[in-house]
C-alpha positions in Angstrom: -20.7 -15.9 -8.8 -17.5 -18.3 -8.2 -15.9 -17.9 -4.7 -12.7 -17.4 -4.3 -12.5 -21.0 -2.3 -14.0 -21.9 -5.9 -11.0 -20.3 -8.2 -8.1 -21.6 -5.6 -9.7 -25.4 -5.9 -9.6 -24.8 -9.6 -6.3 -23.3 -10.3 -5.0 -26.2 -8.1 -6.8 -28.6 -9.9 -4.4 -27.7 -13.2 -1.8 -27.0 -11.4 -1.3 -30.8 -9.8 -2.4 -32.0 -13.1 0.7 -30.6 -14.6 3.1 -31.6 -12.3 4.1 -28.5 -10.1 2.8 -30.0 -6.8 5.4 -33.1 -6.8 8.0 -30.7 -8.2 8.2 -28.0 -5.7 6.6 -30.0 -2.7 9.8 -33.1 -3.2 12.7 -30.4 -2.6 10.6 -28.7 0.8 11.9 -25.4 1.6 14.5 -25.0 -1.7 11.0 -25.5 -3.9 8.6 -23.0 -1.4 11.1 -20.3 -2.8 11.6 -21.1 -6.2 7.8 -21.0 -6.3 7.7 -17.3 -4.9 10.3 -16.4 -7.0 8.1 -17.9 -10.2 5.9 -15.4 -8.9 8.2 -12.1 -8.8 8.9 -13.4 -12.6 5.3 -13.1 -13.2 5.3 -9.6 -11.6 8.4 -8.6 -13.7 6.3 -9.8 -16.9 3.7 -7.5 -15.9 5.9 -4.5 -15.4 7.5 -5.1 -18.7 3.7 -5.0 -19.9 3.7 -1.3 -18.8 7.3 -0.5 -19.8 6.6 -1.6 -23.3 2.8 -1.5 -24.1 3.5 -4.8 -25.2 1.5 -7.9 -24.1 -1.5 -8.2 -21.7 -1.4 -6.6 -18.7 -4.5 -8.6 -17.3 -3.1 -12.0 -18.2 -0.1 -11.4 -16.5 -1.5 -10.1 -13.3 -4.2 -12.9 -13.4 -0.8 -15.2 -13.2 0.6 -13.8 -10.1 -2.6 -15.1 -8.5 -2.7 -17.9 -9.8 0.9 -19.0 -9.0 0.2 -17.5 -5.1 -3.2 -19.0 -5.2 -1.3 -22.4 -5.8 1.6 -21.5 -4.0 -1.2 -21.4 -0.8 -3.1 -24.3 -1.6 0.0 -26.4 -1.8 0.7 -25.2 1.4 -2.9 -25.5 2.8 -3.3 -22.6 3.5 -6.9 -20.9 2.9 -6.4 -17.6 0.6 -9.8 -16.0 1.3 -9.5 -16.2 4.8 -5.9 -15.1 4.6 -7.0 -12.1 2.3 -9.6 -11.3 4.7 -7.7 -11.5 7.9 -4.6 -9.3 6.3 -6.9 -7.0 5.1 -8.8 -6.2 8.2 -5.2 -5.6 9.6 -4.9 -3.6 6.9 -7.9 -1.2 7.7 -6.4 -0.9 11.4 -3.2 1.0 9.5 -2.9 5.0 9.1 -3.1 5.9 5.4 -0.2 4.4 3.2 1.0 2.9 6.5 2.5 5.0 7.6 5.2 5.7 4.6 5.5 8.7 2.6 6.2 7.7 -1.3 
């Protein structure tokens, strides 16, 4: 089985090799957003998924990760332990922390 370590060095790997990493790492704190916001777009395309029926709902969730998988690595930042950490914060929480839907 591929660790998530694995997948994040992988993703990256394309990612640099098509140019995103000089892109949004030459224009600092101006590109760290426009990469988030790439990946409320990809959210959006994965709620029009539902809306419509139309398209493939696992592709497009599988790109949100992706774009925050290399969102993270371009900002060294380790997403297992950072998914592991925020979740054990996350068991701490009362039910739907604490919200009502």
């Amino acid at each position: 089985m591929i660790s998530m370590r694995e997948i994040q060095d992988l993703v990256f790997i394309e990612y640099c090799g098509h140019g995103f990493i000089k892109k949004f790492s030459e224009h600092g704190e101006v590109g760290d957003i426009a990469e988030l916001g790439l990946i409320g777009s990809e959210i959006s395309e994965a709620m029009e998924v539902i809306r419509t029926g139309q398209g493939n709902l696992d592709e497009e969730v599988a790109d949100v990760i992706i774009r925050a998988l290399n969102f993270l690595s371009r900002k060294k930042i380790d997403a297992e332990g950072a998914i592991l950490e925020k979740n054990r914060k996350n068991i701490q929480r009362e039910p739907m922390h604490g919200k009502l839907v």
